[in-house]
N, C-alpha and C positions, 0 to 999 in steps of 0.2 A: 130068643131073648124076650122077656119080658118089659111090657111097658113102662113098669115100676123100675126095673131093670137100668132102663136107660134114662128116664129119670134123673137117676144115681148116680150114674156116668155124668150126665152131662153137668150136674152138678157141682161134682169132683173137678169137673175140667174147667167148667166157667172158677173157681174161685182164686183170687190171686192167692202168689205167693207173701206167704207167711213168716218171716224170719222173729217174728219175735212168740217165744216160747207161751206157755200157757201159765208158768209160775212168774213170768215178768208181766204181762198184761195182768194177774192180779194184782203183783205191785202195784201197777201203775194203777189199777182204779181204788186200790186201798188208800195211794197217797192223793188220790184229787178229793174221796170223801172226806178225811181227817183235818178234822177244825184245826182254824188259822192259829201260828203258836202265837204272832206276831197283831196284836192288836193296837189298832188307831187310839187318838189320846181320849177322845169320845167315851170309849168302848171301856178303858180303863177306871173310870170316875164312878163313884157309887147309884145306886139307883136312884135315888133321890136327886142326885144332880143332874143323870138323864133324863128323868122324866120334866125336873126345870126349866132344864136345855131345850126340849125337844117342844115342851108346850111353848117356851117365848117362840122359838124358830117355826113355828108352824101357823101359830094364832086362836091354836085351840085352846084356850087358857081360861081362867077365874077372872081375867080385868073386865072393867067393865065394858068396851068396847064389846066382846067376843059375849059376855052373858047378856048384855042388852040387844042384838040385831040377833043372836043365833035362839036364847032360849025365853027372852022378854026377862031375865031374871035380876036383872039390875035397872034402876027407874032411868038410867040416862047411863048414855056412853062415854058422858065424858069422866075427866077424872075429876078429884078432889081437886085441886089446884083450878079449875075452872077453865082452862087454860083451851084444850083442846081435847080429842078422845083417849083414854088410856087405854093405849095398844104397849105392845113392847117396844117399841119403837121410841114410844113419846117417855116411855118411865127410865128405861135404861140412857136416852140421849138428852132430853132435854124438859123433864118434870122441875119446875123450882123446886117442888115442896122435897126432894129427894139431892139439891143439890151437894149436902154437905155427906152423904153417903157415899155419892159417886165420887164429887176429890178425893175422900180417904183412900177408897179403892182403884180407878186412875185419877191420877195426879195432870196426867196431860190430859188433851182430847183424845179419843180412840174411836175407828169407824164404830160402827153397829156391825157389821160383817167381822173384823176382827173378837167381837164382845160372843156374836155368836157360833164362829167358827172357825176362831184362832186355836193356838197350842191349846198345849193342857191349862197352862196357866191363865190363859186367857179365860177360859173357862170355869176355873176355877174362881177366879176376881168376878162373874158375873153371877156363879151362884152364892157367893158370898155377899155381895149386893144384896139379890135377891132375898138373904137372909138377913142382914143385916138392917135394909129396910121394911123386915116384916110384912114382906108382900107375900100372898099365898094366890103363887101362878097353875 
């Protein structure tokens, strides 16, 4: 017998047992690769409103806060209103100059968590905001 030989043998012998067939195991890796049918409420909303989304919840955005300390492109980080710096933070919860925007769209108070990462609706009520107070985030 050959070294190659045994090899082969010892191969065969070390591998467990096997009960599941060779046309089920491609099932099974056909169904882990196939995209989700089932998407989050994020995932469903236009591209425009993720990309909205995604700039207020990160900080990479057009306010001035984000283009004055990252690219010098705004003369000062605060906002218009004087108030303090325009992050997302301060335009979606508590900018005056934007107050009568945000009542129309909530009426009550709403966290900033909720504005950014509630239902669809919720989502939808922020870029609507966003749009409606002609902000380019």
């Amino acid at each position: 017998m050959r070294v190659d030989d045994k090899n082969r043998e010892g191969a065969v012998e070390d591998q467990p047992e096997n009960s599941v067939s060779f046309s089920e195991q491609k099932t099974i890796i056909k169904a882990l690769m196939r995209p989700r049918t089932n998407r989050d409420d994020y995932h469903t909303m236009s591209r425009e409103q993720q990309v909205n989304l995604i700039r207020l919840r990160t900080g990479h955005n057009r306010l001035n806060a984000h283009m004055n300390r990252k690219f010098k492109l705004a003369p000062s980080p605060t906002c218009a209103c004087g108030q303090e710096d325009q992050t997302a933070e301060h335009i979606l919860q508590r900018c005056p100059l934007l107050d009568e925007e945000r009542k129309e769209v909530w009426p009550s108070p709403t966290p900033l968590q909720t504005k950014l990462y509630g239902s669809r609706q919720e989502l939808e009520k922020t870029t609507t905001f966003i749009t409606s107070a002609g902000l380019i985030v």
